[in-house]
MDTraj code that builds the backbone (N, CA, C; nanometers):
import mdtraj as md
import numpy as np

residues = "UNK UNK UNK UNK UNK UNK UNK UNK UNK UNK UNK UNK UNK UNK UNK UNK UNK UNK UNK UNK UNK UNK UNK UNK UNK UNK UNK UNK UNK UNK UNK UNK UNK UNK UNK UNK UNK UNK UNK UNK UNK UNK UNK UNK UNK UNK UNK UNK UNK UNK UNK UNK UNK UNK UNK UNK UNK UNK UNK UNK UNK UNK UNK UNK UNK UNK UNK UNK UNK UNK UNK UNK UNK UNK UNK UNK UNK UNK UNK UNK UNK UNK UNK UNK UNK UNK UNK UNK UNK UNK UNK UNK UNK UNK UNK UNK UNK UNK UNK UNK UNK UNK UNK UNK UNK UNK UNK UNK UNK UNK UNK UNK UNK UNK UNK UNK UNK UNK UNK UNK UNK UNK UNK UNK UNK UNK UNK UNK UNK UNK UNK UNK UNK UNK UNK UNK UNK UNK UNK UNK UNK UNK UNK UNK UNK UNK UNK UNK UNK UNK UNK UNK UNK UNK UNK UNK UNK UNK UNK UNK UNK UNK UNK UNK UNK UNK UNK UNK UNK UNK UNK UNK UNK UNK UNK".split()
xyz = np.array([
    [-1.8549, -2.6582, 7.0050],
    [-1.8595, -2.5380, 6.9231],
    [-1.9030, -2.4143, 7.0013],
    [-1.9350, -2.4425, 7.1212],
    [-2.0064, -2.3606, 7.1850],
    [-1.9165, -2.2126, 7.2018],
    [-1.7995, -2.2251, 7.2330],
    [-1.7153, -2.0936, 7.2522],
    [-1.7036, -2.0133, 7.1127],
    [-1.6753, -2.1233, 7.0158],
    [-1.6307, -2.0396, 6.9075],
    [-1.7668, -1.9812, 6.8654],
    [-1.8716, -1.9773, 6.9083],
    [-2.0171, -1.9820, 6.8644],
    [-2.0181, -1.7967, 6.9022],
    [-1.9981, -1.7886, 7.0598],
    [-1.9921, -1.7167, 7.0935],
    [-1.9085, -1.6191, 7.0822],
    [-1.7629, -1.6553, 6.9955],
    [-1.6732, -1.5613, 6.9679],
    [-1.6931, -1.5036, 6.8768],
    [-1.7711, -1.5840, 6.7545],
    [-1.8233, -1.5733, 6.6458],
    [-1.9090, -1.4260, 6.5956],
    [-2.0152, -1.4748, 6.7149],
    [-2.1438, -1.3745, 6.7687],
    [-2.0955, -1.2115, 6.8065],
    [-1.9690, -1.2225, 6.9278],
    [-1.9339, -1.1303, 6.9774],
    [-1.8713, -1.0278, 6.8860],
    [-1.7707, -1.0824, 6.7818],
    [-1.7463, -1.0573, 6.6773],
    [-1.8226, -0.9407, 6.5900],
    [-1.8978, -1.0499, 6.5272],
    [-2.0370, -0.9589, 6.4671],
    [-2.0275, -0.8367, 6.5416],
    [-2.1227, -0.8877, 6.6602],
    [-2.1634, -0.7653, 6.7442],
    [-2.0693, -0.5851, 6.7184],
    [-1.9409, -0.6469, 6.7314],
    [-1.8886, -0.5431, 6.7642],
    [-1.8686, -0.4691, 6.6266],
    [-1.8305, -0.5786, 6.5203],
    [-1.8276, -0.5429, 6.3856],
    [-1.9481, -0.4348, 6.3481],
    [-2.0428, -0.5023, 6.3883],
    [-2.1891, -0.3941, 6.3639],
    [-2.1725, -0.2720, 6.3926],
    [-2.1055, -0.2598, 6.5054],
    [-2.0977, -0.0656, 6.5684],
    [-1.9606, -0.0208, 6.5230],
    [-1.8537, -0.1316, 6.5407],
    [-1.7071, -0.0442, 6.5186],
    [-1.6662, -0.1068, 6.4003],
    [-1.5675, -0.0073, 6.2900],
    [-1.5188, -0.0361, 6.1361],
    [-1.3887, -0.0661, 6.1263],
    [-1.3046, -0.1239, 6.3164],
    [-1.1966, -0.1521, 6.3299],
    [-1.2413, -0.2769, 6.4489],
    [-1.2241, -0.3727, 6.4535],
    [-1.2255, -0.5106, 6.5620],
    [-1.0740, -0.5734, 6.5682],
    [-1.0203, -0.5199, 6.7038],
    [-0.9191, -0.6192, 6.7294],
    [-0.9563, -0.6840, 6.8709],
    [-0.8903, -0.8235, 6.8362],
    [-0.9213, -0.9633, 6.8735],
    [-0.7996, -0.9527, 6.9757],
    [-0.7885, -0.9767, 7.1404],
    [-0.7112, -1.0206, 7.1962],
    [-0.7646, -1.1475, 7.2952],
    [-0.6853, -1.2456, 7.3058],
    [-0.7046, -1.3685, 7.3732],
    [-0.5640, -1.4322, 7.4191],
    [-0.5691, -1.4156, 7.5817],
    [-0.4993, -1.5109, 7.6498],
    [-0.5428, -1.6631, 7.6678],
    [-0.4119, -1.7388, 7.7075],
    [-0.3730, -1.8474, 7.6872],
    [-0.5231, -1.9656, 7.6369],
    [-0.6312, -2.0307, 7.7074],
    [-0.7284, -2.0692, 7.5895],
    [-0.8056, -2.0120, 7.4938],
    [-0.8092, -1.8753, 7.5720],
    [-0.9010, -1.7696, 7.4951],
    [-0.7891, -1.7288, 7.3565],
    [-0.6520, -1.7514, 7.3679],
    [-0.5759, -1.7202, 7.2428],
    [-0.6040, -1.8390, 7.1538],
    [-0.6429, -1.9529, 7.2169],
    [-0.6511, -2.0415, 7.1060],
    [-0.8258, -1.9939, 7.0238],
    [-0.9249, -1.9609, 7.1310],
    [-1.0586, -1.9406, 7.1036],
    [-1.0336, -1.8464, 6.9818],
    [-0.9618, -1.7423, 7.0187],
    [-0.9351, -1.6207, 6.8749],
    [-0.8760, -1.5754, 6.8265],
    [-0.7696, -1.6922, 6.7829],
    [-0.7040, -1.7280, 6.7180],
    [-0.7930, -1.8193, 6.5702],
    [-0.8285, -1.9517, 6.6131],
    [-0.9060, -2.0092, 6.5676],
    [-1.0393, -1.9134, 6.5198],
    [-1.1010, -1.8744, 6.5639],
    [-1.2023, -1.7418, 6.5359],
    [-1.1792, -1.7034, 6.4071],
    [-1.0200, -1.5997, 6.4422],
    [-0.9430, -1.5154, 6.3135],
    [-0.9315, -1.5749, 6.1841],
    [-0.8911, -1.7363, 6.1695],
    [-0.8813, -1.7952, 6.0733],
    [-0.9767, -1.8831, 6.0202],
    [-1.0637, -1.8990, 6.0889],
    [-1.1766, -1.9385, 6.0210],
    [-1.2870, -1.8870, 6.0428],
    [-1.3527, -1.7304, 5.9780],
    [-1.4345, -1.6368, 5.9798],
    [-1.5412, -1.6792, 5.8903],
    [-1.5594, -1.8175, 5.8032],
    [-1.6574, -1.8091, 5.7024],
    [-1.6589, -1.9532, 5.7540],
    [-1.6318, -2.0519, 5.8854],
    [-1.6472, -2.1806, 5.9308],
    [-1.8230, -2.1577, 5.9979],
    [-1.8902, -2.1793, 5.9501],
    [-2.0392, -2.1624, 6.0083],
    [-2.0416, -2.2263, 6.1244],
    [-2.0758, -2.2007, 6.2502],
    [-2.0854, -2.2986, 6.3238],
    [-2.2482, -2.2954, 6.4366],
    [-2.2751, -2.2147, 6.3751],
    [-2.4973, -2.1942, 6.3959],
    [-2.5328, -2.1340, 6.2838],
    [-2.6905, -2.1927, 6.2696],
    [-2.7622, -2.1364, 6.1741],
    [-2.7840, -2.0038, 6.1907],
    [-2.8017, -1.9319, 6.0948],
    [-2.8259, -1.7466, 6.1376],
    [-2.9626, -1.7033, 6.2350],
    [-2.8964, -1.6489, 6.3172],
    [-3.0247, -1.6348, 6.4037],
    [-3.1341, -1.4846, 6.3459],
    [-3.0566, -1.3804, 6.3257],
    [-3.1017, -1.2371, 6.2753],
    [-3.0449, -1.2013, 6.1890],
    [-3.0446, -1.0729, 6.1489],
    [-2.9067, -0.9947, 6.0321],
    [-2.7917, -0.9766, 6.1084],
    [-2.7697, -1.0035, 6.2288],
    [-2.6254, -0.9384, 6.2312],
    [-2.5694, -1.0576, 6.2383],
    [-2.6050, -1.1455, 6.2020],
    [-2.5342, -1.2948, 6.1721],
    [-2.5195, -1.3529, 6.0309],
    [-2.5194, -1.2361, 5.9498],
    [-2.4617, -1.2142, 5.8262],
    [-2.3722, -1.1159, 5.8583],
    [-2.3253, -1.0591, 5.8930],
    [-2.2123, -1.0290, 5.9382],
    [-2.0753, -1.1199, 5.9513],
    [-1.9841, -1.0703, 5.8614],
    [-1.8399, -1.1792, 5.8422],
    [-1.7704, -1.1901, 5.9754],
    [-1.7479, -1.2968, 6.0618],
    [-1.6812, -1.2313, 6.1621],
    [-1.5302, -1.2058, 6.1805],
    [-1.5312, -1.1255, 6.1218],
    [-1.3184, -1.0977, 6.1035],
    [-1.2637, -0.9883, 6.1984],
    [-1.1293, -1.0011, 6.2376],
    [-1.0588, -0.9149, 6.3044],
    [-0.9951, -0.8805, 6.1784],
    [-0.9787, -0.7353, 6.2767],
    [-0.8846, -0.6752, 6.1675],
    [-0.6793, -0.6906, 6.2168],
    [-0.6561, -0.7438, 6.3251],
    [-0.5586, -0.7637, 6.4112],
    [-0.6514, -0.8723, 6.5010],
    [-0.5141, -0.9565, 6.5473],
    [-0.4907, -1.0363, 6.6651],
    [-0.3745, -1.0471, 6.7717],
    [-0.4166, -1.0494, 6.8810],
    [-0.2872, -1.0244, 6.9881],
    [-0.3329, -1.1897, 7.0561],
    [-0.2502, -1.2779, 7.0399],
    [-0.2637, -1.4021, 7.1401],
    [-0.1519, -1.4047, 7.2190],
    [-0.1539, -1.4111, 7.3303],
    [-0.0875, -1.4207, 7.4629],
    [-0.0568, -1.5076, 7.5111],
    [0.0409, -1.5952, 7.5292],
    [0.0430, -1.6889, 7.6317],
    [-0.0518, -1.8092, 7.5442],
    [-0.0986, -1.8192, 7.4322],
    [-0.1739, -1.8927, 7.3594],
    [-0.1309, -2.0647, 7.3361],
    [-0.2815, -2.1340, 7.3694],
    [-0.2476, -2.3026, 7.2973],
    [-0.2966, -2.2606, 7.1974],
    [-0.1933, -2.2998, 7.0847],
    [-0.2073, -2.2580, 6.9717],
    [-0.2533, -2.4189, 6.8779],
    [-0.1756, -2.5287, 6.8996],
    [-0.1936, -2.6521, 6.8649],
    [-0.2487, -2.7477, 6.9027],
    [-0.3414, -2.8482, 6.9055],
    [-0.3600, -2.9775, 6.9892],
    [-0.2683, -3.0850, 6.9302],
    [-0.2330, -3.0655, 6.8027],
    [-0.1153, -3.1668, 6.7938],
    [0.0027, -3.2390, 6.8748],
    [0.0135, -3.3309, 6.8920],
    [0.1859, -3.4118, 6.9648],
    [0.2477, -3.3809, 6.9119],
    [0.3303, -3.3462, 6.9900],
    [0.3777, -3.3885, 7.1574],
    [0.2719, -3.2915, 7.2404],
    [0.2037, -3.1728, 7.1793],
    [0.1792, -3.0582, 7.2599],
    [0.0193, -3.0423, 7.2899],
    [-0.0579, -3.2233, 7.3184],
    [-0.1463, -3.2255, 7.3821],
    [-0.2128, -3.2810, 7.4504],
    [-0.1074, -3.1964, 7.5940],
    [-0.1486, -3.2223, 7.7175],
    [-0.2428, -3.1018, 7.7890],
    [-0.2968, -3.0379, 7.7306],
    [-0.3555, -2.9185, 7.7853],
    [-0.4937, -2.9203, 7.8438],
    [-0.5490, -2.8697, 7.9020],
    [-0.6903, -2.8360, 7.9257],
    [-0.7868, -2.8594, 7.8216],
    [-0.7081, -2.7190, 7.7397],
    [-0.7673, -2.6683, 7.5822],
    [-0.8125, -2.7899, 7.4911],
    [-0.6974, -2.8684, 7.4872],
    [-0.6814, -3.0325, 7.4116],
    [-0.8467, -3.0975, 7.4763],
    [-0.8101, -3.1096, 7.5871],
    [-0.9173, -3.2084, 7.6236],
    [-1.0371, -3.1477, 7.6430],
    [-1.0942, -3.0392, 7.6520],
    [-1.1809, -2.9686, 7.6531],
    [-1.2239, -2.9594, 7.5026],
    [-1.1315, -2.9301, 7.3922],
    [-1.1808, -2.9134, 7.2182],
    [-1.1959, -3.0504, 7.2071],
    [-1.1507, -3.1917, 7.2039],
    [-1.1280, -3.2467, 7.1365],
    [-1.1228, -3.4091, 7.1845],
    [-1.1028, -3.4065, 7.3577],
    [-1.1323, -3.4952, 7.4534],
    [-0.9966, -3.5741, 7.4438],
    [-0.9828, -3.7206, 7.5206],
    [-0.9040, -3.7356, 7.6172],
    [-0.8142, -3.8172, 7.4256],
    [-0.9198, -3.9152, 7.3661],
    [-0.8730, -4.0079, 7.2919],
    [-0.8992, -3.9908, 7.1493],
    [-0.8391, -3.8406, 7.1042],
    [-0.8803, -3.7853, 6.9784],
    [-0.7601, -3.8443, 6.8732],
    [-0.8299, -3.8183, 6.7817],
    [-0.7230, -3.8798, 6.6635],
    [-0.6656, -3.7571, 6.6331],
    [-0.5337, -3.8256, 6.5368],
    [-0.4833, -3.7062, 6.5057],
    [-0.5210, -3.5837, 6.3684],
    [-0.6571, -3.6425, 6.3411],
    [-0.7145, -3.5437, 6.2499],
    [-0.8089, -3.4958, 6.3728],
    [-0.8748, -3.5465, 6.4736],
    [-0.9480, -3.4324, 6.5299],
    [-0.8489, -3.2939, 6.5645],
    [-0.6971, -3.3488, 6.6311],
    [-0.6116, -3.2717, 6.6628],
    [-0.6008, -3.1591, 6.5963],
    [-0.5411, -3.1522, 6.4457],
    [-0.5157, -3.1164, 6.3447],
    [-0.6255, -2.9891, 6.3258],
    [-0.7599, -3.0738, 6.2841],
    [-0.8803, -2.9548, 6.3188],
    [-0.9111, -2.8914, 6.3682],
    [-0.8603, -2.8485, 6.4672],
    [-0.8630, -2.7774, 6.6095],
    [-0.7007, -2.7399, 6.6492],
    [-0.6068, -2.7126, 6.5164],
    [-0.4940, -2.6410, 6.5748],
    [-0.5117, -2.5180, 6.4881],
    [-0.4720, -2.3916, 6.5803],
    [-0.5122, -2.2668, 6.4786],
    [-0.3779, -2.2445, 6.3669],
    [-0.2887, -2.3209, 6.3204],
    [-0.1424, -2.2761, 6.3060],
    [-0.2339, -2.3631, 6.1357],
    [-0.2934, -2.4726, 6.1651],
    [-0.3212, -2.5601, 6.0185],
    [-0.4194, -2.4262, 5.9289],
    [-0.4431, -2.3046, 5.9431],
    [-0.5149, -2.2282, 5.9044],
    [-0.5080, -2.0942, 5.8814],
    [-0.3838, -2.0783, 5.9026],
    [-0.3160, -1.9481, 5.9038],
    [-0.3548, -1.9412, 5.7032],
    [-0.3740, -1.8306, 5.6750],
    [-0.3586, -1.8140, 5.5202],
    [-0.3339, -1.6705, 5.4827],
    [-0.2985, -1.6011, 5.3470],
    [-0.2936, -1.4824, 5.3767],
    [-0.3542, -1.3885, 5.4166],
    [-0.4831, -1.4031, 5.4819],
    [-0.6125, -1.3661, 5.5041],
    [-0.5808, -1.3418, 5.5965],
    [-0.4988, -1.3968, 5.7203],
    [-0.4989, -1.3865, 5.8729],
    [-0.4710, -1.2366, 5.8741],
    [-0.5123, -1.1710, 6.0117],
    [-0.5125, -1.1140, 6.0363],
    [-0.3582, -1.1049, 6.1036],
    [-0.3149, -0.9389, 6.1014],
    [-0.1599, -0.9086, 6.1609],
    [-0.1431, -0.9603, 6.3018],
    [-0.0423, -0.9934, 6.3168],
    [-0.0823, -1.0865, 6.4661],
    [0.0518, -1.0443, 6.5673],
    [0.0040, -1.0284, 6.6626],
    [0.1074, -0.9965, 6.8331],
    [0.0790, -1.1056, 6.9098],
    [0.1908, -1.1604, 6.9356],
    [0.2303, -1.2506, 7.0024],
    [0.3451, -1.2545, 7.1731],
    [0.2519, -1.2650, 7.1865],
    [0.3385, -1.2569, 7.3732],
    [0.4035, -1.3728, 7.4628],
    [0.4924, -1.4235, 7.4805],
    [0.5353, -1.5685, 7.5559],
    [0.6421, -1.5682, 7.6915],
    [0.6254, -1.6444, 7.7701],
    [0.7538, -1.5989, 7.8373],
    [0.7528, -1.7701, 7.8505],
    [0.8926, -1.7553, 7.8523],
    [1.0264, -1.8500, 7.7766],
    [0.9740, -1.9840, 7.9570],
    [0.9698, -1.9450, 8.0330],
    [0.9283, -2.0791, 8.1621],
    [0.7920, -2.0872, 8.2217],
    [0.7112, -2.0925, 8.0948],
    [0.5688, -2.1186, 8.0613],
    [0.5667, -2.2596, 8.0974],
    [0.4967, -2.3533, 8.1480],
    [0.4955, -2.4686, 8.2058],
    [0.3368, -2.5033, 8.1260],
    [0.2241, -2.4069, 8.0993],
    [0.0989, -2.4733, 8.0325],
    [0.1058, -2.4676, 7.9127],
    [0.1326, -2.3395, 7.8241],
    [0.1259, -2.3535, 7.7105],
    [0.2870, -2.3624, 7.6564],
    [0.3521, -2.4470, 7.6027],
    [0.4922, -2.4464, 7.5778],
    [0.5408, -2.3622, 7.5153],
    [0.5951, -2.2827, 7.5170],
    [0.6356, -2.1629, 7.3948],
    [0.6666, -2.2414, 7.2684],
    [0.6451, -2.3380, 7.2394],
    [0.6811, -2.3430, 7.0849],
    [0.5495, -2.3614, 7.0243],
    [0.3872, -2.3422, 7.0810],
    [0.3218, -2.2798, 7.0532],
    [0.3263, -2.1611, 6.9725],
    [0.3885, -2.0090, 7.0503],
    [0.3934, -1.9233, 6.9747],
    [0.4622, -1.8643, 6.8791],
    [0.5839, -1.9919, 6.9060],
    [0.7013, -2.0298, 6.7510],
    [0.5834, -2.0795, 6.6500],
    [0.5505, -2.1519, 6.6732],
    [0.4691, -2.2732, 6.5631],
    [0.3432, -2.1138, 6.5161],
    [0.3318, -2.0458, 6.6035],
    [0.2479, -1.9270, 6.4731],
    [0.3211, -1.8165, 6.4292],
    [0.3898, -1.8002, 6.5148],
    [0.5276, -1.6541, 6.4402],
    [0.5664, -1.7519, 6.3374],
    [0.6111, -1.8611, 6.2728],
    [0.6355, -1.9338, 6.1635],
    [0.5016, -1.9524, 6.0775],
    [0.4252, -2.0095, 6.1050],
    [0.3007, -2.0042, 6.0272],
    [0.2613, -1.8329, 5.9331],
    [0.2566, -1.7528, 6.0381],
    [0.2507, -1.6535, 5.9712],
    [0.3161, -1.6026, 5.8436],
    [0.4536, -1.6088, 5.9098],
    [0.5441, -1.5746, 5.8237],
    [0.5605, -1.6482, 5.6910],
    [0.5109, -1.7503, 5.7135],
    [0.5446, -1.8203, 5.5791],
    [0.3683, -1.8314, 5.4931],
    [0.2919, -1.7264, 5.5654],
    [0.1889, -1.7306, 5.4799],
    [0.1785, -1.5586, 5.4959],
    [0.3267, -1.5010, 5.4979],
    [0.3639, -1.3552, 5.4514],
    [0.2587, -1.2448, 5.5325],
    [0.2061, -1.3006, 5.6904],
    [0.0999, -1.2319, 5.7451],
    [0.1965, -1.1594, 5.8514],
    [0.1951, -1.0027, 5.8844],
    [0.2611, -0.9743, 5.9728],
    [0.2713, -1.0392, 6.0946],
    [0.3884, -1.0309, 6.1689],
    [0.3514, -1.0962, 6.3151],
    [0.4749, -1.0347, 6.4000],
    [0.4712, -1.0250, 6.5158],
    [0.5381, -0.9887, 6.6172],
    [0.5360, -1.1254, 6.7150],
    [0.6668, -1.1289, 6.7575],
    [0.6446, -1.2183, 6.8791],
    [0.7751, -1.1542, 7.0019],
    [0.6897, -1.1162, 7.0931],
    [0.7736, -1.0546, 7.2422],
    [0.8156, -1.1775, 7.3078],
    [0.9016, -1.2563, 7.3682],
    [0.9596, -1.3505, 7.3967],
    [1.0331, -1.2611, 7.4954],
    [0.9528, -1.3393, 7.6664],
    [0.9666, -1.2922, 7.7767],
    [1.0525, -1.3646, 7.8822],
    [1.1477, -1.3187, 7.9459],
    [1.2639, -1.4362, 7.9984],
    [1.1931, -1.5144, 8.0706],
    [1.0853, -1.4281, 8.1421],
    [1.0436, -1.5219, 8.2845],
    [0.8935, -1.4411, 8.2364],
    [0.8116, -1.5044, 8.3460],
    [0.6712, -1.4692, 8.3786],
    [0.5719, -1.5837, 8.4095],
    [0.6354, -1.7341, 8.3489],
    [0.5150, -1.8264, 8.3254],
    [0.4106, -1.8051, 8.2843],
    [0.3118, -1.9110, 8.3149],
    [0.1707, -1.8631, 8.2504],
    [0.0679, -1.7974, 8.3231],
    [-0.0027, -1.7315, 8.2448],
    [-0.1118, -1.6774, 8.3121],
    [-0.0409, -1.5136, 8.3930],
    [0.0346, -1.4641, 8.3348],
    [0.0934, -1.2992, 8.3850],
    [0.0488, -1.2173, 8.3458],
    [-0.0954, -1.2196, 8.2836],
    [-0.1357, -1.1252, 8.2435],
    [-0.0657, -0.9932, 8.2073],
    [-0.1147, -0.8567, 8.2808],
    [-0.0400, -0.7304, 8.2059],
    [0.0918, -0.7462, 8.3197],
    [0.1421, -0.8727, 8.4065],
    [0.2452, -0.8729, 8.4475],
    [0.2578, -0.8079, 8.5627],
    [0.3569, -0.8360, 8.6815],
    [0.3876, -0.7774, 8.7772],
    [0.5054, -0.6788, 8.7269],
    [0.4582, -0.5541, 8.8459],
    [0.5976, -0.4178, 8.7988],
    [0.7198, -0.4694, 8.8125],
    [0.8156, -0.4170, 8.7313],
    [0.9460, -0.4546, 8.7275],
    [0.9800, -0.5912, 8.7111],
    [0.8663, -0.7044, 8.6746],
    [0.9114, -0.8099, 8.5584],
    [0.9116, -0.7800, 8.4209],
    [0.9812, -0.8663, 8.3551],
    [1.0043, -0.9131, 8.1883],
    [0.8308, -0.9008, 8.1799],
    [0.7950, -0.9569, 8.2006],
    [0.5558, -1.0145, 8.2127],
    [0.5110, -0.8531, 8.2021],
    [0.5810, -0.7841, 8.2797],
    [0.5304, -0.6187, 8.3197],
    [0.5290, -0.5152, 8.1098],
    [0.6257, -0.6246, 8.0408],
    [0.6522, -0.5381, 7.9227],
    [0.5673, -0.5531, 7.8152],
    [0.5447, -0.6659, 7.8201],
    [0.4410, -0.6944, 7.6911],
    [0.3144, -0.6103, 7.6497],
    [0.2887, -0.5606, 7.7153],
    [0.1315, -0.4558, 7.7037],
    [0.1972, -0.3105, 7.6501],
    [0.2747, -0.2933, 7.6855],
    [0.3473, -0.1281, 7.6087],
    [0.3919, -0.2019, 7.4544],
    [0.4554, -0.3108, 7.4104],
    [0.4741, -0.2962, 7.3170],
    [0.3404, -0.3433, 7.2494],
    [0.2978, -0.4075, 7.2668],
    [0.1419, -0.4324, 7.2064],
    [0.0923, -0.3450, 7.1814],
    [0.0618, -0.1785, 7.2709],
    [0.0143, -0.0718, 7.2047],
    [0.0669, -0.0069, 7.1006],
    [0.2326, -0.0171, 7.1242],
    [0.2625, 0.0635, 7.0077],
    [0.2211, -0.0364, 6.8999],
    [0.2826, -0.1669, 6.9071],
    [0.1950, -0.2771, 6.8102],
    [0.0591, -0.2183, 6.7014],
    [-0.0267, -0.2132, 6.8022],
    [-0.1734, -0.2301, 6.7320],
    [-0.1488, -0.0537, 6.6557],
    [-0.0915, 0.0709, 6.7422],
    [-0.1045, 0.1811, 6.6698],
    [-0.0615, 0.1389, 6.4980],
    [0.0468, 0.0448, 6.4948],
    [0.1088, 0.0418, 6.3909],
    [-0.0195, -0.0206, 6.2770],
    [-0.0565, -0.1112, 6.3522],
    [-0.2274, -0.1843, 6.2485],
    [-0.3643, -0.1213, 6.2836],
    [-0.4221, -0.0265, 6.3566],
    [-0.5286, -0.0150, 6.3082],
    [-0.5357, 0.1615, 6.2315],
])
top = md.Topology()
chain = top.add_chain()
for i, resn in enumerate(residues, 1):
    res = top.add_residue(resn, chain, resSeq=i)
    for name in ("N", "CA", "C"):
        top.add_atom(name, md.element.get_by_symbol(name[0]), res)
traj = md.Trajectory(xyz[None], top)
């Protein structure tokens, strides 16, 4: 619980000073807040002060390159064995996929992938551009020819190089 503890926290934090929080997280960190986004009232420490009454919600999410599922076929990941370990059942799986939690509550969501991703499979960020949609939550998904994983804001003059311009106009459109 320890990450989401801290995403939780950070959350707050920022909630406390700013009356707009958007949430971005690449590839585990998209699963960290992702999972975060959809379960904002999942307690996972006792309250330490007042700002841990504080709800921790985004108002937007941008996941990138995101493990979005631990479910099979799609857990072979780090993320998998790090949430949930080597010989989890398929309800630990389940509990720990952010797509089983999408509701209309989620926050508007940007989604970034490029198509010869080798860690997180792009049907990750199918499996939440569908989730969304069918729980009527905005979503964008940029679907990048090339870049693999981990391209952050991308090298110049790749497909990887585009995703961050439309994400801004993105978020202008939600906050």
């Amino acid at each position: 619980l320890a990450p989401l503890q801290d995403a939780q926290r950070a959350i707050r934090l920022v909630r406390s000073m700013e009356s707009k929080v958007h949430l971005l997280g690449f590839s585990a960190g998209g699963h960290l807040l992702g999972m975060a986004a959809a379960r904002p009232d999942f307690v996972t420490y006792p309250a330490q002060d007042p700002l841990d009454q504080i709800r921790p919600t985004g108002d937007s999410v941008g996941l990138i390159y995101p493990v979005i599922t631990l479910e099979a076929p799609y857990q072979n990941t780090k993320t998998h064995l790090m949430m949930v370990g080597e010989h989890a059942t398929p309800t630990q799986e389940a509990n720990w996929s952010v797509q089983n939690y999408v509701t209309r509550q989620y926050p508007p969501t940007f989604l970034a992938q490029a198509e010869d991703d080798h860690t997180s499979n792009p049907h990750n960020t199918e499996m939440m551009r569908d989730a969304c949609r069918r729980m009527q939550v905005p979503v964008e998904l940029i679907e990048l020819s090339s870049g693999g994983h981990g391209f952050g804001l991308g090298k110049a003059g790749t497909p990887a190089a585009l995703w961050d311009q439309a994400y801004v106009r993105w978020l202008d459109l939600h906050s």
